[in-house]
C-alpha positions as CSV (number, residue, x, y, z in Angstrom):
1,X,11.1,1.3,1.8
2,X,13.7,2.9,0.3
3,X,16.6,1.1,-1.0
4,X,20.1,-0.2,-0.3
5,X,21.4,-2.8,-1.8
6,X,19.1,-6.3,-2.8
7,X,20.9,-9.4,-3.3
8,X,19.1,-12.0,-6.2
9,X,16.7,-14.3,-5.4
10,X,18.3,-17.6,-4.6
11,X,14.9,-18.9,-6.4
12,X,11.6,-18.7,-7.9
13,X,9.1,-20.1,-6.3
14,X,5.3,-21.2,-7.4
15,X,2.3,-18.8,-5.0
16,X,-1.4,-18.6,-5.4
17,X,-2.1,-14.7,-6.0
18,X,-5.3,-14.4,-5.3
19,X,-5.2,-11.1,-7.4
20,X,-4.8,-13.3,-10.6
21,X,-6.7,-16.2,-9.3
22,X,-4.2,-18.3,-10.3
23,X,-0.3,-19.6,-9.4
24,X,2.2,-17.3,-10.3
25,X,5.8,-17.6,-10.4
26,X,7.5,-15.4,-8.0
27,X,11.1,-14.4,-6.6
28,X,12.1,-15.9,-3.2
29,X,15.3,-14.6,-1.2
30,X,17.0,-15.6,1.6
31,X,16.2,-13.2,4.8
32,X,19.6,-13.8,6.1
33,X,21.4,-12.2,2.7
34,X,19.4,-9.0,3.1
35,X,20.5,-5.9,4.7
36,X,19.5,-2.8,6.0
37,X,18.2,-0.7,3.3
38,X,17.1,-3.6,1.2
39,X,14.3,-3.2,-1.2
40,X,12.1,-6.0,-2.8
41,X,9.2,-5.3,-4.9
42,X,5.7,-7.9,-4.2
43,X,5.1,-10.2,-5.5
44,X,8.1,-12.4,-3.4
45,X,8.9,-14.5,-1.0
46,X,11.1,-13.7,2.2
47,X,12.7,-17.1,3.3
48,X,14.3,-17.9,6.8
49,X,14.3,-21.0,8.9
50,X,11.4,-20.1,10.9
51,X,8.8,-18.5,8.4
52,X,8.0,-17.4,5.0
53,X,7.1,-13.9,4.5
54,X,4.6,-13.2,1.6
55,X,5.2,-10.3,-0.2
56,X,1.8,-9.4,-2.1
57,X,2.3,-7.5,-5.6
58,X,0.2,-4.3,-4.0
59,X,3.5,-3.9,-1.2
60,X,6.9,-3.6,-1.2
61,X,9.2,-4.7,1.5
62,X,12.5,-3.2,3.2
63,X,14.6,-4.0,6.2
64,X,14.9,-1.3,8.8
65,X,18.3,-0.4,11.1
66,X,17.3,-2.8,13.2
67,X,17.0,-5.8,10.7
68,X,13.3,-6.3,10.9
69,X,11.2,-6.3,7.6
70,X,8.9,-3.4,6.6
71,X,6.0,-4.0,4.2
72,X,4.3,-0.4,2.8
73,X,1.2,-0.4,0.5
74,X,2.4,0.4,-3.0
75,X,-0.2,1.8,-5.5
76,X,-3.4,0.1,-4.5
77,X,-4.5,-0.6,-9.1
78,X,-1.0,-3.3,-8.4
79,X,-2.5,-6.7,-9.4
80,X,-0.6,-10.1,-10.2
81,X,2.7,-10.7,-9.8
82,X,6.0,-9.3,-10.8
């Protein structure tokens, strides 16, 4: 996804990443704040009423026209957390 603008994470939360087989702390923003042609870099967490998304460090995800979330495959050698 290519970017507009992000807003910061309202918070950090703790994930396993099984990539580091271990926790790791991670970024988590609100789904509602984000906007069409947001960007967030994996490892993160996408948080709305209904559901977490998990952003893995290997993707990326952006939000479309239409307000849904996109995750693309970054470069596959990503490991850990960001």
């Amino acid at each position: 996804p290519v970017g507009g603008e992000t807003p910061a994470p309202f918070a950090r939360r703790r994930l396993f990443s099984p990539a580091a087989m271990d926790f790791v702390e991670v970024p988590a923003y609100w789904r509602p704040d984000l906007v069409p042609g947001a960007a967030i870099a994996g490892a993160a967490l996408i948080v709305e009423h209904q559901t977490t998304t998990v952003v893995p460090a290997a993707f990326a995800a952006g939000v479309d026209e239409f307000m849904n979330l996109v995750l693309e495959r970054r470069d596959p050698q990503v490991q850990g957390s960001s």
